[in-house]
gemmi code that builds the backbone of each chain (N, CA, C; Angstrom):
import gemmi

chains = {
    "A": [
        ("UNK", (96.644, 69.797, 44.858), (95.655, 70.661, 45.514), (94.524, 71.000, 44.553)),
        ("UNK", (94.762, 71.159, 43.354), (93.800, 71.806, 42.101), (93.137, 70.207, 42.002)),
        ("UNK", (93.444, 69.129, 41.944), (92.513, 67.787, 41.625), (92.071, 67.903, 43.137)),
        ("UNK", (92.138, 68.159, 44.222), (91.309, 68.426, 45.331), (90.258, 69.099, 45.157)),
        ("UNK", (90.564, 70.178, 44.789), (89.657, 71.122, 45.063), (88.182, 71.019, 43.575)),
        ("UNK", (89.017, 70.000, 42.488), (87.652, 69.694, 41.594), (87.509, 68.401, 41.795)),
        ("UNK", (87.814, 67.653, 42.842), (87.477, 66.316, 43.440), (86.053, 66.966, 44.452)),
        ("UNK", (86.476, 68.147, 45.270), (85.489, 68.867, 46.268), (84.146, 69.086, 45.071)),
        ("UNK", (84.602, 69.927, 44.173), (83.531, 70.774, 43.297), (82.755, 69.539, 42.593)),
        ("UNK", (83.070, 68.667, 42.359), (82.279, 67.422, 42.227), (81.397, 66.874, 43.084)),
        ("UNK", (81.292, 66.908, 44.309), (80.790, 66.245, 44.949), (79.362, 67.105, 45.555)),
        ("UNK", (79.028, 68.508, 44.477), (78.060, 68.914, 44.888), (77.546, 69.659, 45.939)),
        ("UNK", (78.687, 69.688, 46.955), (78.702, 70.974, 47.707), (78.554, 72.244, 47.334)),
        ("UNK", (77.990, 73.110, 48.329), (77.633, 74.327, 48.194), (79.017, 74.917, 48.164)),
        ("UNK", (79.055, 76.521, 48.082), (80.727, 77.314, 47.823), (80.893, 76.795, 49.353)),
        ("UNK", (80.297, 78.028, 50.359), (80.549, 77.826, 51.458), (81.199, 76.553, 52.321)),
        ("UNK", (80.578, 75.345, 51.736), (81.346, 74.040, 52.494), (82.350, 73.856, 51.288)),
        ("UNK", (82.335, 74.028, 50.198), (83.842, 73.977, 49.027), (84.603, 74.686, 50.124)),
        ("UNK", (84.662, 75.580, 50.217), (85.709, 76.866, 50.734), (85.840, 76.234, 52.294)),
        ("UNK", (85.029, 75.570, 52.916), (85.574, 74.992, 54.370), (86.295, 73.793, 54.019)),
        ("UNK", (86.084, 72.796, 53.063), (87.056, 71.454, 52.896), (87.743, 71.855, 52.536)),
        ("UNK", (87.717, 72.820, 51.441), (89.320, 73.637, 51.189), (90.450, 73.784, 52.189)),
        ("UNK", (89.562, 74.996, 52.744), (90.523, 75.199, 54.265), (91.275, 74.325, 54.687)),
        ("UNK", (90.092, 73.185, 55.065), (90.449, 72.266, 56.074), (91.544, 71.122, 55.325)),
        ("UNK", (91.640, 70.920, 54.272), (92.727, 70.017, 53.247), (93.843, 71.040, 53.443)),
        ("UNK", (93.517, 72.534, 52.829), (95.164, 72.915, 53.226), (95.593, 73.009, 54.637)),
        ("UNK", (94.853, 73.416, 55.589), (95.270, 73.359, 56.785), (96.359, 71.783, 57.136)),
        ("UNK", (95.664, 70.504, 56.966), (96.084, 69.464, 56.868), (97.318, 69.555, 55.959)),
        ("UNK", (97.451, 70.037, 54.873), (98.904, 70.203, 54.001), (100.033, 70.468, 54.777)),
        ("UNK", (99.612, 71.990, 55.120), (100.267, 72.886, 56.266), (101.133, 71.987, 57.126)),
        ("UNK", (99.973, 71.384, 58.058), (100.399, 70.802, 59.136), (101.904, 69.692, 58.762)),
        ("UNK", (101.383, 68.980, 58.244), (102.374, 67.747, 57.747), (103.431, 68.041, 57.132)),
        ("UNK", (103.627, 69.399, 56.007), (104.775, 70.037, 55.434), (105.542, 70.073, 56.631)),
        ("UNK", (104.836, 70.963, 57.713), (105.398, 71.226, 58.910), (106.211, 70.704, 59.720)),
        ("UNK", (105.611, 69.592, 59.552), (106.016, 68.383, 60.049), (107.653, 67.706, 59.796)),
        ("UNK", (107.129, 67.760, 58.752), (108.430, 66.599, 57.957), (109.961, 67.840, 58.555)),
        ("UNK", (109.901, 69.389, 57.700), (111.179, 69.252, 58.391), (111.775, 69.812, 59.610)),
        ("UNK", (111.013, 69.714, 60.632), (112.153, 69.598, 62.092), (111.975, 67.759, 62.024)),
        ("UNK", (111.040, 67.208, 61.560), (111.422, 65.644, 61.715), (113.159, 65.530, 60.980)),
        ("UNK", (113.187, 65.864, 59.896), (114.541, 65.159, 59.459), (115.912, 66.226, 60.358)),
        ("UNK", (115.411, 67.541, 60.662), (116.432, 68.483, 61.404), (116.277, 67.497, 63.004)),
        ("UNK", (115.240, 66.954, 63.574), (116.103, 65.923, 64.654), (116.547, 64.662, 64.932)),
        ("UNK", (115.991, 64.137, 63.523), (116.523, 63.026, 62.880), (118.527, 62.959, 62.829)),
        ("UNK", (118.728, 64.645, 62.109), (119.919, 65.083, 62.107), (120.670, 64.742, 63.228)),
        ("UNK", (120.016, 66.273, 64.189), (120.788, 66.423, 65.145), (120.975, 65.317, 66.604)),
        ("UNK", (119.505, 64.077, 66.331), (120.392, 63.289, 67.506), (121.451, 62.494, 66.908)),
        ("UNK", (121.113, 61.951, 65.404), (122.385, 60.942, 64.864), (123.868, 61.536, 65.159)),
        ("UNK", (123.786, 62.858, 65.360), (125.053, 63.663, 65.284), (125.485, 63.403, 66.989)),
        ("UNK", (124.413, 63.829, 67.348), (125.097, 63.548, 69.283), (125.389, 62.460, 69.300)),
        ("UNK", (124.036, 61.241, 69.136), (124.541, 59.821, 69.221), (126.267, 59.586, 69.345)),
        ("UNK", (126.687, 59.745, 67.699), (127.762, 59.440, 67.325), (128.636, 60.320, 68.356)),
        ("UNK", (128.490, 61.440, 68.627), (129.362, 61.865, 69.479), (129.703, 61.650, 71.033)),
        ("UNK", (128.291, 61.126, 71.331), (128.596, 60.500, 72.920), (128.836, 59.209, 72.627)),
        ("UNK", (128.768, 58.557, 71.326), (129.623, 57.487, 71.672), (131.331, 57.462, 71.457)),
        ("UNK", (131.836, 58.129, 70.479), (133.113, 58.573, 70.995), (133.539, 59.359, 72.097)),
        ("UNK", (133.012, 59.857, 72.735), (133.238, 60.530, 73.800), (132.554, 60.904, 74.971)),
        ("UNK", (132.257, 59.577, 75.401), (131.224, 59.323, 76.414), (131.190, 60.341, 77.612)),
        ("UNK", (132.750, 60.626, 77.996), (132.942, 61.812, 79.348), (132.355, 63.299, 78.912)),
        ("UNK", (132.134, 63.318, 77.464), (131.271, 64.473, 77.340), (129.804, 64.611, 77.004)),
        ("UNK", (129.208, 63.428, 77.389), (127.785, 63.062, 77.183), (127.168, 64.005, 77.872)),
        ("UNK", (127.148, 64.463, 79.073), (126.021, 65.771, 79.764), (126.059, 66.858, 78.624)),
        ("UNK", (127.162, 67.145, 78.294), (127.527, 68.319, 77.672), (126.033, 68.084, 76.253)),
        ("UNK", (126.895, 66.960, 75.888), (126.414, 66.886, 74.114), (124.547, 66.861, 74.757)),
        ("UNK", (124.170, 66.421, 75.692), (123.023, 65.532, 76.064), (122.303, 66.777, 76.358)),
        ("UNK", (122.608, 67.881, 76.988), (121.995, 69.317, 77.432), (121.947, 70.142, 76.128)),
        ("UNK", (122.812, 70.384, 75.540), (122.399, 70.591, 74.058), (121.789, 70.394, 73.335)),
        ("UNK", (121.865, 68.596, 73.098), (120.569, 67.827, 72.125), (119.430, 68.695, 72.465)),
        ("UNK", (119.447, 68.142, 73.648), (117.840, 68.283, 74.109), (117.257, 69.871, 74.080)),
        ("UNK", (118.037, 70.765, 74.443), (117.670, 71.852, 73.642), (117.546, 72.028, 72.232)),
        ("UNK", (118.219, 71.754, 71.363), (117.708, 71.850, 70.096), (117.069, 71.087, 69.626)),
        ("UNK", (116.765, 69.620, 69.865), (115.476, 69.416, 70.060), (114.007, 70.006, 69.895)),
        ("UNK", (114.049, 70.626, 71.383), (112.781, 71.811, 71.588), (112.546, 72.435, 70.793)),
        ("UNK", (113.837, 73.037, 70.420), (113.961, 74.531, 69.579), (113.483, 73.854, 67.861)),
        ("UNK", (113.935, 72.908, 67.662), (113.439, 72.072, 66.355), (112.207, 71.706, 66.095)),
        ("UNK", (111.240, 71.493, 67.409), (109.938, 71.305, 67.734), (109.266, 72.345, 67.287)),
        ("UNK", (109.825, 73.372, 67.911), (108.820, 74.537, 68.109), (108.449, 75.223, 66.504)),
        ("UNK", (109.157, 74.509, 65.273), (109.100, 74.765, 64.358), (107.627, 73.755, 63.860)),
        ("UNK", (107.456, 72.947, 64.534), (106.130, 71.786, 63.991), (105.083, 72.696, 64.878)),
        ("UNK", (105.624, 72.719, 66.229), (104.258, 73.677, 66.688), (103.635, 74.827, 66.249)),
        ("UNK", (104.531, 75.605, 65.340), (103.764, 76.781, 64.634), (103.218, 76.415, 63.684)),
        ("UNK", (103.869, 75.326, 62.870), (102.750, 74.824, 62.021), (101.459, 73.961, 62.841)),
        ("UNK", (101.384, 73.591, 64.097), (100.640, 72.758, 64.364), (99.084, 74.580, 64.944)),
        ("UNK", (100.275, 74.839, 65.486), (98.758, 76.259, 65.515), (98.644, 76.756, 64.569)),
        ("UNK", (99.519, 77.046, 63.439), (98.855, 77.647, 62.017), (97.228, 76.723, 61.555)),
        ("UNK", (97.651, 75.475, 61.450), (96.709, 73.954, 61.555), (95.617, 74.499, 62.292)),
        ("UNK", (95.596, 75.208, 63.160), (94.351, 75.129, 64.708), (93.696, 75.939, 64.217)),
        ("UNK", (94.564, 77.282, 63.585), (93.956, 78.840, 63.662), (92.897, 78.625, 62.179)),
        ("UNK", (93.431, 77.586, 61.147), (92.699, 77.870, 59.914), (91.626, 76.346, 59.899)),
        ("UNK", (92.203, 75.662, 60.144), (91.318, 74.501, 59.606), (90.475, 73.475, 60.701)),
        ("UNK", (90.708, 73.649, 61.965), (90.325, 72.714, 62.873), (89.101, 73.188, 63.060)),
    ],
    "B": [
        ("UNK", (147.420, 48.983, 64.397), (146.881, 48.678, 65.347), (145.558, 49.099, 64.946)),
        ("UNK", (144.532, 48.403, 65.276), (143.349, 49.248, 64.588), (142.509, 49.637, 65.504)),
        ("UNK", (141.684, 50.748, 65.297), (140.676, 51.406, 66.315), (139.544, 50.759, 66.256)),
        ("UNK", (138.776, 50.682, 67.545), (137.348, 50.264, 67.312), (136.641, 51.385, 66.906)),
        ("UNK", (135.635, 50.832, 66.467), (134.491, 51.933, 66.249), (133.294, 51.900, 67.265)),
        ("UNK", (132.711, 52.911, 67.582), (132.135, 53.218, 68.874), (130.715, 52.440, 68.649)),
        ("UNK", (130.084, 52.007, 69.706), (128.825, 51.189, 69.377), (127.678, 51.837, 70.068)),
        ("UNK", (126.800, 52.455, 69.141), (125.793, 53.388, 69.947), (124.738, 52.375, 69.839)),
        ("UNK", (124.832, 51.082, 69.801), (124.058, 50.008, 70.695), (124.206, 49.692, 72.149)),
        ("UNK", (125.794, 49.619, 71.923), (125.904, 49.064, 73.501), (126.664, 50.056, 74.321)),
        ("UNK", (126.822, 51.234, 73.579), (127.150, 52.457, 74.828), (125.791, 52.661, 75.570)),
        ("UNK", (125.849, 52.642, 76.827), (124.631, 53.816, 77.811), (125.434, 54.241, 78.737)),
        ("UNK", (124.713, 55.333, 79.420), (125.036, 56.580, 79.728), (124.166, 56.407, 81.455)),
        ("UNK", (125.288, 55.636, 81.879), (124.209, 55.359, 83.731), (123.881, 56.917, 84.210)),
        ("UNK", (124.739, 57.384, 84.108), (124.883, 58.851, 85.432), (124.071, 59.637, 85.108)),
        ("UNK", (123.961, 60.459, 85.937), (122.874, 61.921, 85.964), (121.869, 62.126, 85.217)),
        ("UNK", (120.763, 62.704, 84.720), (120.308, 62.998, 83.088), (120.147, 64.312, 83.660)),
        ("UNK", (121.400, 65.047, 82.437), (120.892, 66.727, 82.840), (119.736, 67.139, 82.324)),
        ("UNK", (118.961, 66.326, 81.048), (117.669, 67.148, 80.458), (116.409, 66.592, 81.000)),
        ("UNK", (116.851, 66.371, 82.459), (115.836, 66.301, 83.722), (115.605, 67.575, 84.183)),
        ("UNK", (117.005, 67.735, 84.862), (117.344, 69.136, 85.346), (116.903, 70.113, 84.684)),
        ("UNK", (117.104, 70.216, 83.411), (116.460, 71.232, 82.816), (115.333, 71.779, 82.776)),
        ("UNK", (114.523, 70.305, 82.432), (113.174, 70.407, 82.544), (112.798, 70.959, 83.862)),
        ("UNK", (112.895, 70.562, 84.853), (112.596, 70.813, 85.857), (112.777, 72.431, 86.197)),
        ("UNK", (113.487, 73.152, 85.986), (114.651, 74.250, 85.539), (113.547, 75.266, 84.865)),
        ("UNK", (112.936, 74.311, 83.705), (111.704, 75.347, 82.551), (110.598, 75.295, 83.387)),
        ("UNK", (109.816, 73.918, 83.853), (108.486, 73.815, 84.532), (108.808, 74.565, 85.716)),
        ("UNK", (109.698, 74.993, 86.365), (109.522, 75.640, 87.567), (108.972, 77.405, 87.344)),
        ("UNK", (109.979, 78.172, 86.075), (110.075, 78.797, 85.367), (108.980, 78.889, 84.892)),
        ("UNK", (108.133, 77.962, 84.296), (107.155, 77.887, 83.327), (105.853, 78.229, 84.549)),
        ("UNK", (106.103, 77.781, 85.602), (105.130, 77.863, 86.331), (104.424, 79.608, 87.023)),
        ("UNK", (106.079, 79.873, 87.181), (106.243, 80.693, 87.598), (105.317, 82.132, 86.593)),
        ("UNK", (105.236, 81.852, 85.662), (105.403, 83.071, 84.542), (103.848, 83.030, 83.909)),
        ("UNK", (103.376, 81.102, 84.478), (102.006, 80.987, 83.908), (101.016, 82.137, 84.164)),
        ("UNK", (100.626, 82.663, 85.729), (100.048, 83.480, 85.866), (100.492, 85.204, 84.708)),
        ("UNK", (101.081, 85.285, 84.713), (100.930, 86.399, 83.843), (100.669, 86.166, 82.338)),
        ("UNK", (101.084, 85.388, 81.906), (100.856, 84.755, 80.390), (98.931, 84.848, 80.459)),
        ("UNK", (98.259, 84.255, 81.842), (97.011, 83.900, 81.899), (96.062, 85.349, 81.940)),
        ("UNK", (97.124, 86.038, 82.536), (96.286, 87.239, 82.905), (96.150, 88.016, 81.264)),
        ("UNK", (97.446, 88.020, 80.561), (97.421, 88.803, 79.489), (96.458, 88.459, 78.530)),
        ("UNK", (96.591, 86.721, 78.185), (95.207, 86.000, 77.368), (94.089, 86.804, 77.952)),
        ("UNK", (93.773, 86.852, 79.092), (92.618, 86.829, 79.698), (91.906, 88.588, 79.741)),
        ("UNK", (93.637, 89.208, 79.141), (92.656, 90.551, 78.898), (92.300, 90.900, 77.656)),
        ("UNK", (93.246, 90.362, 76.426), (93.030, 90.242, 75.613), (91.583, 89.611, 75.091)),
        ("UNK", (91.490, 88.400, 75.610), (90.535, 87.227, 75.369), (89.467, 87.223, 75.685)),
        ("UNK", (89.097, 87.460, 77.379), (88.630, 87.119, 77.953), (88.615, 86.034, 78.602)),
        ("UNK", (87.371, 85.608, 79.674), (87.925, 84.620, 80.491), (88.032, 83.199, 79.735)),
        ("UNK", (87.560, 83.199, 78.767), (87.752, 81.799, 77.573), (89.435, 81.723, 77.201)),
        ("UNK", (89.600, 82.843, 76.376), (91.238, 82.929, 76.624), (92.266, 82.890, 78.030)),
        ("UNK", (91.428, 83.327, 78.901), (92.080, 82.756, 80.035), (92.380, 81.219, 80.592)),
        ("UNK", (91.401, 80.540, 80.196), (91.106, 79.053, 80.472), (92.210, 78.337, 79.331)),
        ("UNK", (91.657, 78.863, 77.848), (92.667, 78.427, 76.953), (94.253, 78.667, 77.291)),
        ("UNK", (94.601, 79.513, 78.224), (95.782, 79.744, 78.510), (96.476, 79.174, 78.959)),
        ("UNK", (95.798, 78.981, 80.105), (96.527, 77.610, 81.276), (96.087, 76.297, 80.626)),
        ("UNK", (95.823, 75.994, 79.688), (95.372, 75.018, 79.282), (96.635, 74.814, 78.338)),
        ("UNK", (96.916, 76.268, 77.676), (98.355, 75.958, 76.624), (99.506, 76.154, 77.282)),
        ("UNK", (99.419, 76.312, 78.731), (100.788, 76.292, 79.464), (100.687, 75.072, 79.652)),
        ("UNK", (99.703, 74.297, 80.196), (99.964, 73.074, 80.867), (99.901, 71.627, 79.543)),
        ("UNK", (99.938, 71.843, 78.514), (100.361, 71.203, 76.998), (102.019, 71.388, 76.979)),
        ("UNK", (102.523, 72.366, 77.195), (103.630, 72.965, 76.659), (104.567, 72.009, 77.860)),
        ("UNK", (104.197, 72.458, 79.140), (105.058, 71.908, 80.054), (104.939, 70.381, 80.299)),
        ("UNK", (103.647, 70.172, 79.654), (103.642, 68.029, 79.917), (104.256, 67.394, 79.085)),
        ("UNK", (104.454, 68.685, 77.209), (105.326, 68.143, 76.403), (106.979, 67.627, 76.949)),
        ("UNK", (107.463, 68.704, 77.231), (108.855, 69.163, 77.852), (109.073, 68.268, 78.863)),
        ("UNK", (107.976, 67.811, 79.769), (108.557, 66.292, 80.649), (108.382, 65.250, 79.859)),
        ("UNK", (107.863, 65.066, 79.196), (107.220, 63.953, 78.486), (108.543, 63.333, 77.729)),
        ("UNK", (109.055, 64.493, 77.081), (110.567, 64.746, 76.114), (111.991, 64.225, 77.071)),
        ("UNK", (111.656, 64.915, 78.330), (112.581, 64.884, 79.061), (112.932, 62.951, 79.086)),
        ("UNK", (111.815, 62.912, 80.065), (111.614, 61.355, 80.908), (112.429, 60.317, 79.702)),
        ("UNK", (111.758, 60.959, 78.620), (111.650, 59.462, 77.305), (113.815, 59.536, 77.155)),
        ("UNK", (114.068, 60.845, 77.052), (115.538, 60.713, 76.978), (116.040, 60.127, 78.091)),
        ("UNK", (115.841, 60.811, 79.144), (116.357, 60.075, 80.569), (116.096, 58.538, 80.539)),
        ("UNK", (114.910, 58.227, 80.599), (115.101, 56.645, 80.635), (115.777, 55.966, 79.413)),
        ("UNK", (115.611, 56.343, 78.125), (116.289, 54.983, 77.525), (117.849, 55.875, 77.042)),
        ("UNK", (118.117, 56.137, 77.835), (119.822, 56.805, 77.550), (120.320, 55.832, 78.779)),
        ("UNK", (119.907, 55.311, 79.825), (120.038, 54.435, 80.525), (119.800, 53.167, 80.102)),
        ("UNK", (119.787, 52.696, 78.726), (119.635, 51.612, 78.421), (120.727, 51.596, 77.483)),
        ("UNK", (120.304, 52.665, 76.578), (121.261, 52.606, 74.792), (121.058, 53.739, 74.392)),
        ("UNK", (122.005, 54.428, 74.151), (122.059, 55.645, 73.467), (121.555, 55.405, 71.701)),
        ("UNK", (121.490, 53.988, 71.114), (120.739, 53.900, 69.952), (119.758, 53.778, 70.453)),
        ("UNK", (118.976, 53.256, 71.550), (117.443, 53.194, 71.586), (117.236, 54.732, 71.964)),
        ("UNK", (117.589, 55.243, 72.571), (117.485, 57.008, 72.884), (116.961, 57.718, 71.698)),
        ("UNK", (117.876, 57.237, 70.496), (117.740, 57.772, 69.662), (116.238, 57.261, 68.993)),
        ("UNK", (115.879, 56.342, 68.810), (114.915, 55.938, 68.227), (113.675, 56.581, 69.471)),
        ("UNK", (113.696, 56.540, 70.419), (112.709, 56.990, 71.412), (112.612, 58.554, 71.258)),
        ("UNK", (113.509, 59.272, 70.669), (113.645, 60.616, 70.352), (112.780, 61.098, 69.150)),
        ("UNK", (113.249, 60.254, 68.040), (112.699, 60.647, 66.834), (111.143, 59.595, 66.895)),
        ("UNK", (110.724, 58.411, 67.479), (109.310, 58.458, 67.503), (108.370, 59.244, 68.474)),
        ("UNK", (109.417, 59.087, 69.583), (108.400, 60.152, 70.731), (108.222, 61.504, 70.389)),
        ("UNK", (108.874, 62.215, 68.959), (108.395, 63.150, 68.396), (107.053, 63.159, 67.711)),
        ("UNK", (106.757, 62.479, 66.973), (105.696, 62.009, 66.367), (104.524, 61.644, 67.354)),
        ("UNK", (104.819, 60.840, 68.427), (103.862, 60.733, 69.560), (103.296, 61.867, 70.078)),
        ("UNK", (104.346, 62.771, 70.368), (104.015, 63.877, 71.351), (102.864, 64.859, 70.548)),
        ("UNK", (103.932, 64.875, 68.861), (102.916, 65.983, 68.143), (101.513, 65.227, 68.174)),
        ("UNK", (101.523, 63.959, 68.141), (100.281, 63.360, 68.383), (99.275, 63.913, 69.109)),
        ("UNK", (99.686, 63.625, 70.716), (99.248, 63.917, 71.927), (98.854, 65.379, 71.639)),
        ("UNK", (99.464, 66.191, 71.627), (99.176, 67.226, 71.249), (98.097, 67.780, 70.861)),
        ("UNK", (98.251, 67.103, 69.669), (96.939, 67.241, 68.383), (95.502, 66.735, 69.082)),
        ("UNK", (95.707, 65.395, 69.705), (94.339, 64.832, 70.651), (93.922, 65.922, 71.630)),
        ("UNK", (94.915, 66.694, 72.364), (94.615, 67.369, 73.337), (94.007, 67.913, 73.101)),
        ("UNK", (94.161, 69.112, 71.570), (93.325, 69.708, 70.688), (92.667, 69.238, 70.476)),
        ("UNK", (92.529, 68.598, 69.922), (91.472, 68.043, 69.132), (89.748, 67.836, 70.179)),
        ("UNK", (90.334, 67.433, 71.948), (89.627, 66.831, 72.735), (88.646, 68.027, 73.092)),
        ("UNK", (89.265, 69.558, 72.930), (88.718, 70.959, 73.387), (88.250, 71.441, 72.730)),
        ("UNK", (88.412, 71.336, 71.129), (87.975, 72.365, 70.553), (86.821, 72.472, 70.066)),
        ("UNK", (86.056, 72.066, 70.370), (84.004, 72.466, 70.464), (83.524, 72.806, 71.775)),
        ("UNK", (84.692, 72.911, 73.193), (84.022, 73.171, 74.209), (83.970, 74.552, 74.210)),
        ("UNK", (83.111, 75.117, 75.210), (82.686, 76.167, 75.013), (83.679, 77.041, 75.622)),
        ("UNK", (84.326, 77.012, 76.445), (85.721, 77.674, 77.536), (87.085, 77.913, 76.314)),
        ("UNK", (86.641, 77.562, 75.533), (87.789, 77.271, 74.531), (87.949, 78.606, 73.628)),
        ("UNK", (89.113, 79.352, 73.529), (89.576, 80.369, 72.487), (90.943, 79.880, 71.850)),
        ("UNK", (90.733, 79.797, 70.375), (91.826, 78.972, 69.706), (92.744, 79.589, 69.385)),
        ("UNK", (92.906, 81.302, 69.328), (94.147, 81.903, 68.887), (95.088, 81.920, 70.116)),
        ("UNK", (93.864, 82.167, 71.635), (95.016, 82.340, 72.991), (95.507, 80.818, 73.250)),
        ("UNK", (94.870, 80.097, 72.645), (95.841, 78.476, 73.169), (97.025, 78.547, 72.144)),
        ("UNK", (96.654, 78.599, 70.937), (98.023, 78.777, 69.593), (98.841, 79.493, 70.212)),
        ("UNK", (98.882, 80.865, 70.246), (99.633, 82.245, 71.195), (100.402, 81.418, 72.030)),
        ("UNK", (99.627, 80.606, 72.843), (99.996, 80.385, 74.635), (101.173, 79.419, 73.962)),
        ("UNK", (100.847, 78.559, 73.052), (101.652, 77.154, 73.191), (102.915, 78.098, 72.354)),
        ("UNK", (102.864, 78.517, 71.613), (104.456, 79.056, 71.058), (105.014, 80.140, 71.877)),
        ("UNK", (104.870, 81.118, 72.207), (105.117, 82.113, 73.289), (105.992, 81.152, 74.896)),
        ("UNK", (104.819, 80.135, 75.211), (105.357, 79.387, 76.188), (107.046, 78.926, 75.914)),
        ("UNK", (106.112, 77.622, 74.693), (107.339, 77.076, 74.235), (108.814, 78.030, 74.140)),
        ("UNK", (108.490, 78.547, 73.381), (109.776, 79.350, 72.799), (110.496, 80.497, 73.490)),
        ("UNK", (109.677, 80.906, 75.074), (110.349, 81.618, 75.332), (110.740, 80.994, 76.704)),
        ("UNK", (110.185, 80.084, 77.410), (111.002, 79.204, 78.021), (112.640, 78.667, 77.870)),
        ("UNK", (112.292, 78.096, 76.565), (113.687, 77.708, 75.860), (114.950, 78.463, 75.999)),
        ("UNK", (114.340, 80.184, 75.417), (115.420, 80.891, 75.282), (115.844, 81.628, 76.751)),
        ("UNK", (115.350, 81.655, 77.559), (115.157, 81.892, 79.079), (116.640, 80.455, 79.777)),
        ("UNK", (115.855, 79.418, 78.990), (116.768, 78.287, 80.039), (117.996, 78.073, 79.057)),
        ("UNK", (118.310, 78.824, 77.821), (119.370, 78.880, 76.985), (120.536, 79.649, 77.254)),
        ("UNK", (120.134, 81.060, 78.032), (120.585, 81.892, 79.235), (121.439, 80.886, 80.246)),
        ("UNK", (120.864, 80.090, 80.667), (121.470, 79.877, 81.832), (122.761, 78.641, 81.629)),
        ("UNK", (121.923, 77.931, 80.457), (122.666, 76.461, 79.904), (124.313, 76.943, 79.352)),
        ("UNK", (124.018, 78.067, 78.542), (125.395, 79.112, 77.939), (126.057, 79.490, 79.019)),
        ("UNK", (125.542, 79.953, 79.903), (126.392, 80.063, 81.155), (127.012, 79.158, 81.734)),
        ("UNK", (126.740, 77.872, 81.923), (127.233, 76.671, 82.630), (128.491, 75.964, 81.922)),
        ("UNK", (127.558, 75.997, 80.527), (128.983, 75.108, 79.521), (129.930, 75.961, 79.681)),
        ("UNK", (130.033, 77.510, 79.556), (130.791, 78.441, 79.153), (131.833, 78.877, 80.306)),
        ("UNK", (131.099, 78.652, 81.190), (132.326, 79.159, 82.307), (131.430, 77.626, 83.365)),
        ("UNK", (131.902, 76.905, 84.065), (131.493, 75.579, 84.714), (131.396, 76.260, 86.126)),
        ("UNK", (132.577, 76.762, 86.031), (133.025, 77.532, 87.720), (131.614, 78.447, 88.067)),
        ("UNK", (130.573, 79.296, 87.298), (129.880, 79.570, 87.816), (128.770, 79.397, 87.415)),
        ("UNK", (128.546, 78.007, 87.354), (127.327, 77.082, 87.745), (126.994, 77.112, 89.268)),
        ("UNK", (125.465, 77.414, 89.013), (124.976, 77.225, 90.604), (125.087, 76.105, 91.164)),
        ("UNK", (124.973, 76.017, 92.590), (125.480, 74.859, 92.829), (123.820, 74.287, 93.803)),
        ("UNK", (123.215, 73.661, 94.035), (122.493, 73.537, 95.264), (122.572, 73.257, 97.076)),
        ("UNK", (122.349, 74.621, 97.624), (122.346, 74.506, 98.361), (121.752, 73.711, 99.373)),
    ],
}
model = gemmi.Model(1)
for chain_id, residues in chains.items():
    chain = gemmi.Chain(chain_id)
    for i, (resn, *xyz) in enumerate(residues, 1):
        res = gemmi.Residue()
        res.name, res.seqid = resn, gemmi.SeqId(i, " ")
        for name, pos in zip(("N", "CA", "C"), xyz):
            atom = gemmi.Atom()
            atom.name, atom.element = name, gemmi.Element(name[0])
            atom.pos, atom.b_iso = gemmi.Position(*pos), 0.0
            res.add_atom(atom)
        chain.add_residue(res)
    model.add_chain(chain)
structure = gemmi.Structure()
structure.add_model(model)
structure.setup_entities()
């Protein structure tokens, strides 16, 4: 972030647009940190159903109504970073 | 005697997809609740936050089918392709998402804290609304609604 921000201060910008590419690079940080972990938390949790509706296929609704709720609920962790993203840098 | 090991290639899953039902279950729900979510943006906001509102209900609920469909159909194929349609159609969706944003945000109807607000509020309290009912079903089966 610090070789960003004197990669920015190099290039002769005024503060005002320094301090908006700023923003807008961490906003972008934000976002993608964000990102990564409900990616590997549903990365997790379908390998885990997978494996379990395939041993036990007669309980697939079960495991399958679950996934998919935590899922969502795993999402909704990228979406706050995705509006944190909106509120500062877009 | 030896056991097989289970093949989440060539297991699929023909019958029902309950995280149809569900969906269907939240968007009805979701629909239901939009008007007040719109009204509150909209006093807060104004009528820009009002527009942004229904704009972050109707993101939230195209996600949630979008999620749905992609499980339903390839769980009817392979519960390993499910899986792979799960973890990229994540990445897609946050995609979509992001375009949706991305497509509004210099129009003028547009307020960016009541769409942020709208889309997590939606999201998240949908969920815990249809988490209510899902705990109920696994938990006791016998009093699952039934359709009349």
């Amino acid at each position: 972030m610090e070789a960003f921000a004197h990669l920015v201060a190099a290039t002769g910008l005024t503060a005002d647009e320094q301090k908006a590419a700023a923003a807008a690079s961490s906003a972008g940080f934000a976002y993608g940190l964000a990102a990564i972990g409900p990616g590997i938390g549903i990365g997790y949790l379908v390998g885990k159903s997978v494996e379990a509706m395939a041993r036990q296929p007669e309980a697939a609704g079960m495991v399958r109504t679950t996934m998919f709720l935590g899922i969502a609920f795993t999402e909704a962790l990228a979406l706050i970073g995705f509006v944190v993203f909106i509120l500062i840098g877009l | 005697m030896t056991m097989t090991e289970p093949n989440p290639v060539l297991t699929a899953l023909p019958g029902p997809a309950p995280e149809v039902s569900v969906t269907k279950d939240m968007v009805k729900r979701g629909l239901v609740v939009a008007p007040l979510l719109i009204a509150v943006c909209g006093f807060i906001w104004g009528l820009h936050g009002a527009y942004s509102s229904a704009y972050g209900v109707a993101i939230v609920l195209i996600n949630f089918a979008l999620a749905a469909g992609t499980v339903a159909m390839t769980a009817r194929i392979s519960i390993g392709l499910m899986m792979g349609a799960v973890l990229f159609g994540y990445l897609v969706r946050l995609g979509l998402i992001f375009l949706a944003v991305l497509l509004v945000k210099d129009a003028g109807w547009i307020s960016l804290p009541a769409l942020g607000a709208t889309i997590i509020v939606t999201h998240l309290g949908l969920l815990v609304w249809e988490m209510k009912y899902v705990a109920i079903s696994l938990a006791h089966p016998g009093l699952k609604p039934v359709r009349s």
